[in-house]
C-alpha positions in Angstrom: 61.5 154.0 -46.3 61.5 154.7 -42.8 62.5 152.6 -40.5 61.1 154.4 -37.4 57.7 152.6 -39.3 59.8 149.1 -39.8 60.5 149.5 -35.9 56.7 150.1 -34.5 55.8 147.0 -37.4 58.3 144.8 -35.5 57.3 146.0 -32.3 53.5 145.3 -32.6 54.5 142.2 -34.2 56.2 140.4 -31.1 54.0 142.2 -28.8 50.5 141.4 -31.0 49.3 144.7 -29.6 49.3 148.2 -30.8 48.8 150.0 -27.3 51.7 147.7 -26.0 54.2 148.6 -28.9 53.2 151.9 -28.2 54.1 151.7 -24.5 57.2 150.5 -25.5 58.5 152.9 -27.9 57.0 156.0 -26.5 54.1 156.7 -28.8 50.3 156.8 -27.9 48.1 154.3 -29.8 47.0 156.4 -32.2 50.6 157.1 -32.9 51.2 153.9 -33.4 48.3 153.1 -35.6 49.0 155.8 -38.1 52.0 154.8 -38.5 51.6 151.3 -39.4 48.3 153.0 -41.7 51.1 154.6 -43.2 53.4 151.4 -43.8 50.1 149.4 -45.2 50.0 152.5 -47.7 53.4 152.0 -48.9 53.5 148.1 -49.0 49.9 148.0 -50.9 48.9 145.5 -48.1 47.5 145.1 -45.1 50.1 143.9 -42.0 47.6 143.1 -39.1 44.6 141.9 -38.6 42.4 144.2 -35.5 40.3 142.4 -33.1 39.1 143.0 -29.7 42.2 141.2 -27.8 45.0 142.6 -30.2 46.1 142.2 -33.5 47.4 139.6 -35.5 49.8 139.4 -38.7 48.6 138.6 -41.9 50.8 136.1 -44.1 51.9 139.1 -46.0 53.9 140.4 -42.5 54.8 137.4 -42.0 56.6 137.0 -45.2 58.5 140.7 -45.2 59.2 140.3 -41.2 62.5 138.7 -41.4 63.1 141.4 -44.3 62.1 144.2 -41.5 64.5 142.4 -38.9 67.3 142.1 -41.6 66.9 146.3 -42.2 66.7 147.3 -38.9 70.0 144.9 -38.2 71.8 146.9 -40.8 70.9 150.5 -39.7 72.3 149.5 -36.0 75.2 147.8 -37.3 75.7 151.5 -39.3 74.7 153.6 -36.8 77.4 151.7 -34.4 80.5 151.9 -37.2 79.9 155.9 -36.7 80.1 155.7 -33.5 83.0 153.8 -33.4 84.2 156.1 -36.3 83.4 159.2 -33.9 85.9 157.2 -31.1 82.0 157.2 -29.3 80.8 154.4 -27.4 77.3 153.2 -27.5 75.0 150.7 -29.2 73.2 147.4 -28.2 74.0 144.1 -27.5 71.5 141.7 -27.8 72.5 138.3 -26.0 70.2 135.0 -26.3 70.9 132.3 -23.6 69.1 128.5 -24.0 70.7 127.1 -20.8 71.0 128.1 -16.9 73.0 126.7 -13.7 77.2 127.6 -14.8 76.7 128.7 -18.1 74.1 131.7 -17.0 76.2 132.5 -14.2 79.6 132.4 -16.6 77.2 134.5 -18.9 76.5 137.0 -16.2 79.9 137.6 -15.2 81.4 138.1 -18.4 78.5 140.4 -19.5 78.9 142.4 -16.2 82.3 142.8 -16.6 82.0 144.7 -19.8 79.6 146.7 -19.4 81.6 147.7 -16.3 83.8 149.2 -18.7 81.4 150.3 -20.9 78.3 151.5 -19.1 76.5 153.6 -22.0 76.3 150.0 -24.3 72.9 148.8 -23.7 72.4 145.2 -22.6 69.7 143.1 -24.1 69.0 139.2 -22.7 66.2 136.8 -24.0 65.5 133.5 -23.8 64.9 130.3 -25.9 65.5 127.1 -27.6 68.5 126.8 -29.0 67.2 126.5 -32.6 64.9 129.6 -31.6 67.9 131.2 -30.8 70.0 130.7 -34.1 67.0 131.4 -36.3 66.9 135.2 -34.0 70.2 135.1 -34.9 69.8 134.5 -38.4 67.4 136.7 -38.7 69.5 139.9 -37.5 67.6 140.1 -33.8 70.9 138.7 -31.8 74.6 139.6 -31.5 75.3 136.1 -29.3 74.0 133.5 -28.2 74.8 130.9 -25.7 73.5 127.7 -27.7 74.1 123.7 -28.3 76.0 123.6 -31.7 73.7 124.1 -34.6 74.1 124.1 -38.7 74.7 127.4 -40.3 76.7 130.0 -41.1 78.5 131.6 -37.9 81.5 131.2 -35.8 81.4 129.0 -33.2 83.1 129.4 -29.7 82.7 125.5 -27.8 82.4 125.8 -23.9 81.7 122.1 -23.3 79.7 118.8 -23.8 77.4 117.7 -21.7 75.8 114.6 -21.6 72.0 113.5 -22.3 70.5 111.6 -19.2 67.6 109.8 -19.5 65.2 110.6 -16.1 63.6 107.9 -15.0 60.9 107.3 -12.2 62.8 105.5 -8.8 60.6 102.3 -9.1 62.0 102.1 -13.1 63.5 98.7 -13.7 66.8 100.3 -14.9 67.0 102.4 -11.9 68.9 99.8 -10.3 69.6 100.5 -6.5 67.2 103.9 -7.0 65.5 104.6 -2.8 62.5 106.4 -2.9 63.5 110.0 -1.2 67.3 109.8 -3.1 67.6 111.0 -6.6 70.8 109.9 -8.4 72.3 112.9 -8.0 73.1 112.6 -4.5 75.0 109.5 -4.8 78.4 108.3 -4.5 80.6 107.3 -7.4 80.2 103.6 -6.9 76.5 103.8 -6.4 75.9 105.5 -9.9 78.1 102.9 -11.6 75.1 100.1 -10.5 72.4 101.8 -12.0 73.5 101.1 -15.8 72.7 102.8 -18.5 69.3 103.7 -20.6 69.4 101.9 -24.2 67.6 104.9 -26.3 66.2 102.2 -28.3 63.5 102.1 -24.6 62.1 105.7 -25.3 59.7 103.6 -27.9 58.7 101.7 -25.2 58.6 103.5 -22.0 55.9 106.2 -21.6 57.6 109.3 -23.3 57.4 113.0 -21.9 58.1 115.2 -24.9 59.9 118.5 -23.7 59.1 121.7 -26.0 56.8 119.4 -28.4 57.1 120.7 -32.2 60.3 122.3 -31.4 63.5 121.2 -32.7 65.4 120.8 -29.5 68.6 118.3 -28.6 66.1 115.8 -28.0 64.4 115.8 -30.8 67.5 116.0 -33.1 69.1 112.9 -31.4 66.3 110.9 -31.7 65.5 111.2 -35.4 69.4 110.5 -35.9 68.9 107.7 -34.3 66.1 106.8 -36.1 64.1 106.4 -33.0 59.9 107.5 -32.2 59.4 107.9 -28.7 56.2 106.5 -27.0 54.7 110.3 -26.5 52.3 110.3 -23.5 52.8 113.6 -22.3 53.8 117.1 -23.2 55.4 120.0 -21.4 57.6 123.1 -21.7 58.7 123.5 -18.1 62.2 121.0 -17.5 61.4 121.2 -14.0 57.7 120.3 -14.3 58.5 117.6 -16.4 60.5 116.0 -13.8 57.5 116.5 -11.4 55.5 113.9 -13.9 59.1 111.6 -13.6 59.0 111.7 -10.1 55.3 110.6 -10.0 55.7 107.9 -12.3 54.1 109.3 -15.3 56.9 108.1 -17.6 60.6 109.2 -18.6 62.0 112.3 -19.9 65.2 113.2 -21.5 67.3 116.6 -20.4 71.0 117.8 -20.9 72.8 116.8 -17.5 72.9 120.5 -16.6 69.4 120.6 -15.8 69.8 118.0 -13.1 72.5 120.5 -11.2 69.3 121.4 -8.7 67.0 118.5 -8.9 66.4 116.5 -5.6 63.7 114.8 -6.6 62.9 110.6 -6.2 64.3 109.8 -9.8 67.7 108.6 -11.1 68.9 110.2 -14.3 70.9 107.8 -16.7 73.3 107.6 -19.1 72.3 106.5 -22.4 73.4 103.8 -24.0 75.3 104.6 -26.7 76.6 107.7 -24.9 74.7 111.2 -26.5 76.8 114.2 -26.0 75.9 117.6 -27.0 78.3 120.4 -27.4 77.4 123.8 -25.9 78.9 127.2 -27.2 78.2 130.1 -28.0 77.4 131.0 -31.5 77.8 134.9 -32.8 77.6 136.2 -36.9 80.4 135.4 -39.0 83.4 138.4 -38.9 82.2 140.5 -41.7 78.5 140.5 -39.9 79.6 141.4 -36.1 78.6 145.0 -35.2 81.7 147.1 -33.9 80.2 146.3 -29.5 80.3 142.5 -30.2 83.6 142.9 -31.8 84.7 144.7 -29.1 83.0 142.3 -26.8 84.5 139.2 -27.9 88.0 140.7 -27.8 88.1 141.6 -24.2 86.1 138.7 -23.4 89.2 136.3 -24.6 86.7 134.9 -27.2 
């Protein structure tokens, strides 16, 4: 089979547009069409669904896409080993990063330094959850990823554990000696150690702002381990938009520390009571499923 075909069919997938894919492999649309024409031939089913806005996979791509990923996974990984056989340098390397602030910049710097030394490797970053994140990297479509520990089967490198805070509005009863215009981040030592701490058991209670609803996130993981339903009020996917609602009094949201490194807003952010810690790494394939540039990545990286 080709996999120039398994390439445009993964393409129009994540793009849900033939003229787009097209754009971004260098074929025209008609190009692109035939060729996934062709691919419908050899599978004996149809893979998209035409309208007026785009297209959109049937259950049948669906089903084979990870398959697609997994293929086009191996031919890089194959095409890299000759390379490295050749004594060439090239490839990709696909990063995935679920956090910002020091671990971005720590990111950036160690990325930057290798491909100073390697300028013809190609760089690839995205963005995500960390569960999205580890199912990409499942799947074949990322070399690392800069994650909070998850199950599966990879090698894990831990950076460091950070703490959940609960962010509360000022005015919260638990916010202790919380002023309007001071958020708890800009307080002394002795100050924070009045506020208290935030039972989890209260996220039934208090008026609950669900970050990345349907999502598995760190949130949703520790709560279900504790056994615990939030009072859901409100929805978002934008940390810094749901402490917006916080600092209007809409209700109380739970983030990793890290995410408060910035915020100035009129809240105070809270331990929880019991302490919630989540460990943050990064998470890359097992040995025998690292492409020769991550290999060569992680050893001059010290990882």
């Amino acid at each position: 089979m080709d996999t120039e075909k398994l390439r445009i069919l993964e393409a129009a997938a994540a793009a849900q547009s033939l003229s787009a894919a097209g754009e971004q492999l260098g074929y025209t649309t008609s190009g692109i069409s035939r060729a996934i024409a062709s691919l419908e031939e050899e599978m004996g089913f149809p893979l998209f669904i035409r309208g007026r806005r785009g297209v959109t996979m049937t259950a049948e791509c669906r089903r084979i896409l990870p398959e697609v990923r997994k293929v086009l996974h191996a031919e890089e990984l194959l095409l890299q080993e000759a390379g490295a056989i050749r004594g060439l340098e090239s490839g990709t390397l696909s990063i995935g990063c679920a956090y910002g602030g020091y671990y971005r910049k720590y990111l950036s710097e160690t990325v930057q330094n290798f491909t100073a030394r390697h300028p013809e490797i190609q760089i690839e970053l995205f963005q995500g959850t960390s569960s999205e994140l580890m199912k990409q990297l499942k799947e074949g479509r990322g070399d690392l990823c800069l994650v909070s520990w998850r199950e599966g089967d990879f090698r894990w490198i831990p950076l460091a554990q950070e703490p959940l805070k609960a962010v509360v509005p000022a005015g919260h009863p638990l916010a202790g000696h919380a002023q309007t215009g001071h958020s708890l981040a800009g307080r002394s030592q002795g100050d924070r150690a009045q506020v208290g701490a935030y039972p989890i058991a209260r996220f039934a209670e208090d008026a609950y702002i669900d970050l990345y609803p349907e999502e598995e996130t760190d949130n949703s993981r520790m709560l279900q381990r504790e056994g615990i339903r939030p009072r859901t009020r409100y929805a978002c996917t934008d940390v810094l938009a749901a402490l917006g609602m916080v600092e209007a009094g809409m209700g109380v949201v739970l983030v990793n520390e890290g995410y408060l490194e910035h915020w100035q807003g009129q809240t105070a952010a809270l331990p929880l009571d019991p302490p919630q810690l989540v460990e943050i790494g990064l998470a890359v394939p097992a040995d025998r499923a690292a492409s020769p540039v991550l290999r060569q990545f992680l050893s001059e990286s010290g990882l």
